[in-house]
N, C-alpha and C positions, 0 to 999 in steps of 0.2 A: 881280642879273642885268640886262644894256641890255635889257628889256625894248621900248623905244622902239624898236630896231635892226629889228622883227616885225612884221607885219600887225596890225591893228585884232583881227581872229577869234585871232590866236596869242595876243597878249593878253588874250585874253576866257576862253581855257582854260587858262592860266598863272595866272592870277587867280581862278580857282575853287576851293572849299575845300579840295578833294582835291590841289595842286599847289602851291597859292602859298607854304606854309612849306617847301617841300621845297626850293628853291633853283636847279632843275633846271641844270647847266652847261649856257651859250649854244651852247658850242658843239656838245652834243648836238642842240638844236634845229634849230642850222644844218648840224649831218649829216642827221637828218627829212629836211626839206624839200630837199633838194640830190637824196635819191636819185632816178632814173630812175623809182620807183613813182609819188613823189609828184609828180612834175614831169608827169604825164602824166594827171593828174586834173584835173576842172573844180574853179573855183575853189569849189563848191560842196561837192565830193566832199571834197576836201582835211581838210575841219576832223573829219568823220569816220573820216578816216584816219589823222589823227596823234591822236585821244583814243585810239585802235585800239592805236596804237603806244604811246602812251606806260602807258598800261592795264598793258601787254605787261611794258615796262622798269621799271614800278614796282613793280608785284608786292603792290597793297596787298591783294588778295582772298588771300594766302596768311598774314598777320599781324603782328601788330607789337604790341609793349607801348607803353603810353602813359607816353613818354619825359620827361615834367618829373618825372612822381611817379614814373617808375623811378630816375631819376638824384639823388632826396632821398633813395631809398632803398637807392642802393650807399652813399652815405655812410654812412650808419647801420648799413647790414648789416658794412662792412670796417671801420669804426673801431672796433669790440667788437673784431677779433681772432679771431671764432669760426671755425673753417674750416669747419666744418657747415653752420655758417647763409652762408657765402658761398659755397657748393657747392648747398646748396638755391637761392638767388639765381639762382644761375647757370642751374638745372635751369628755375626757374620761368619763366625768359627767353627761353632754348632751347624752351619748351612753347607759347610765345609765336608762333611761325612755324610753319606745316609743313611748309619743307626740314627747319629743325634738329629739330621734335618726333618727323618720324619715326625719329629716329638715337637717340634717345633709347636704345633697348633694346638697341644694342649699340655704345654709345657706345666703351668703354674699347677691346673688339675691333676696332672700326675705325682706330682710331689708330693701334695695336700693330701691327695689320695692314698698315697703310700705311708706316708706320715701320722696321719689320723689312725692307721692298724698299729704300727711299729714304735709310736711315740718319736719325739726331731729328739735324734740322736746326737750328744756331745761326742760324739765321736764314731767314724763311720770307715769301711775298707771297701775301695770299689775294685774288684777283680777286674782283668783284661780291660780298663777304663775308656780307651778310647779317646774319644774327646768330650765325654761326660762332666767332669770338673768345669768343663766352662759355662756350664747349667747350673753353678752355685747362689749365681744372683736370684735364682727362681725356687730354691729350695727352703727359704723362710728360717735359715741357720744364720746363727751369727759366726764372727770370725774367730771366736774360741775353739770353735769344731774343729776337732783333728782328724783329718782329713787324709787317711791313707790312701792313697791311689796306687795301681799296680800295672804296667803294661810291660808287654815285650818289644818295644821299640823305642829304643836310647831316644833319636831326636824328640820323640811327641813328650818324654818323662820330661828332658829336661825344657820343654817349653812350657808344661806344663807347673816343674816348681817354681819357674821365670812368673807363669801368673799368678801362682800361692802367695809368694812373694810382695807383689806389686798389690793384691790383692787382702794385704797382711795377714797371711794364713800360712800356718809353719810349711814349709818346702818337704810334702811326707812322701813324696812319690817317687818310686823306686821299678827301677827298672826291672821284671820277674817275671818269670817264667811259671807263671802260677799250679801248673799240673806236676811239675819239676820238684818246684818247691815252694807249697801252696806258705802262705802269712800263716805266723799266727799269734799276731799281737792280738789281743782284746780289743773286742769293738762293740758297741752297742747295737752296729745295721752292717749287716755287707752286703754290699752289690754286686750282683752279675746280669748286666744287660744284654742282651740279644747275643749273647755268646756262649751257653749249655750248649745249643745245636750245632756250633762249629766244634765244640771241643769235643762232642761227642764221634765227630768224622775222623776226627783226628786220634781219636782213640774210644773206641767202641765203650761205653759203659764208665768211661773215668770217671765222669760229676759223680758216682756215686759215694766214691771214696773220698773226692775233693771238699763235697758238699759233708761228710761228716770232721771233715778236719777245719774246717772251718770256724773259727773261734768269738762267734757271735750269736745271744743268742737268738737274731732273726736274719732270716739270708731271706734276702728280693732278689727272685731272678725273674727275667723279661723274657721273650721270644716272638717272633714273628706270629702273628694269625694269618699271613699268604707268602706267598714266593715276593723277591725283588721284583717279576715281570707283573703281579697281581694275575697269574693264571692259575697259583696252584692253594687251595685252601688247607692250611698247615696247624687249626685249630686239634684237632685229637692227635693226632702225630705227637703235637707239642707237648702237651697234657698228658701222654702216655708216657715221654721222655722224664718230665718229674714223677710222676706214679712210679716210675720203674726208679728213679733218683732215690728218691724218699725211702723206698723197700718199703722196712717192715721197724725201721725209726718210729719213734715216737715222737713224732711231730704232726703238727697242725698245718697246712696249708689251704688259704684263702686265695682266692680266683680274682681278680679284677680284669678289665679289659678299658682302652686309652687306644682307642681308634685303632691302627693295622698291629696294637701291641698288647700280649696277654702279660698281666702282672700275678707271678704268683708271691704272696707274704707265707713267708714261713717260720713259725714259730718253734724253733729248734729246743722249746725248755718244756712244751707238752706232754701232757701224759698220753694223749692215743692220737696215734697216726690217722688222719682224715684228710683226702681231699675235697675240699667244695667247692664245688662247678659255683 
């Protein structure tokens, strides 16, 4: 990263233990500090307000396996052969985060579910992915599926082409700052999981724009039904989020619900804009 291109203080929180292996794109940085929020803060207020943000867009209070001894251990797990023991891998990895651990208990119906609206996609783009890819044993795809994955954090991309790989699925995952510079390879599904409501903190109203640049034509996006603590019920908040996403597009979107997760299918090739609860 031109680290040098940044204030004295931006380098001082890029270089702290919590950021500096993660790679963050510059040009993340230089969206920060550009918006209207930040430009309108003293220079004092500032350094508070992008640890604030970047806090936000990292997501490390939600979890992560510790990736050099995960990725000695996909070797070892996929060169046996055993499909048990790389389905347990994959579970232990999933259990690792708490988007993917709560999907845990209805893994296989979720997929099924999504799949049966959208048709199983030869080819799929997961926005902000997470550690979603390691959920591919349960999604009923074979290993021809192109598999674009997208995250802002260098270690998780590159353990995760480590399991495309091993897993014989082309290495599509790339490191991206998807609001920055959203994809726009063709796909037949793209996914944005429990991530609309972060990116919308982080910048008031973007899925609007993001969600028509998007070059697929069905987008699944996810979100919470309650708060992490289960006190705050997040059902219409959420649903208002894509109604205001959507506009005045002419797209179709269908409602599902998979336990604390609303699934909305969205049909981006419709002729008239509908949401159905």
């Amino acid at each position: 990263m031109g680290i040098s291109l940044f204030p004295t203080w931006v380098e001082n929180i890029l270089g702290t233990k919590k950021y500096r292996d993660l790679d963050i794109p510059t040009d993340t940085i230089r969206d920060l500090l550009a918006q209207p929020e930040a430009q309108k803060l003293s220079e004092r207020d500032q350094p508070k307000w992008l640890k604030r943000k970047l806090h936000n867009i990292v997501a490390d209070y939600l979890g992560d396996p510790e990736y050099i001894t995960a990725t000695i251990e996909v070797d070892e797990v996929f060169s046996s052969g055993d499909e048990r023991s790389q389905k347990d891998f994959c579970k232990k990895i999933l259990n690792s985060h708490a988007s993917t651990r709560e999907r845990m208990d209805y893994l296989v119906d979720f997929y099924e579910g999504i799949f049966r609206i959208t048709g199983k996609p030869l080819s799929l783009s997961d926005l902000a992915c997470g550690l979603d890819p390691f959920a591919f044993p349960w999604m009923g795809l074979n290993a021809s599926l192109q598999y674009h994955a997208y995250d802002i954090h260098r270690p998780r991309i590159d353990f995760i082409n480590h399991f495309f790989s091993c897993s014989h699925l082309a290495p599509l995952a790339e490191q991206r700052d998807i609001l920055v510079d959203p994809p726009t390879t063709l796909t037949d599904v793209t996914f944005l999981f429990k991530e609309a409501h972060r990116l919308d903190q982080r910048q008031k109203g973007c899925n609007k724009l993001l969600w028509q640049k998007i070059n697929s034509p069905w987008l699944v996006v996810s979100l919470p039904a309650e708060s992490l603590s289960g006190k705050h019920d997040l059902v219409e908040k959420h649903r208002k989020l894509v109604r205001n996403s959507i506009g005045d597009s002419n797209w179709i979107a269908m409602e599902l619900q998979f336990g604390n997760e609303l699934v909305f299918c969205i049909d981006k090739s419709s002729e008239k804009a509908k949401l159905l609860a």
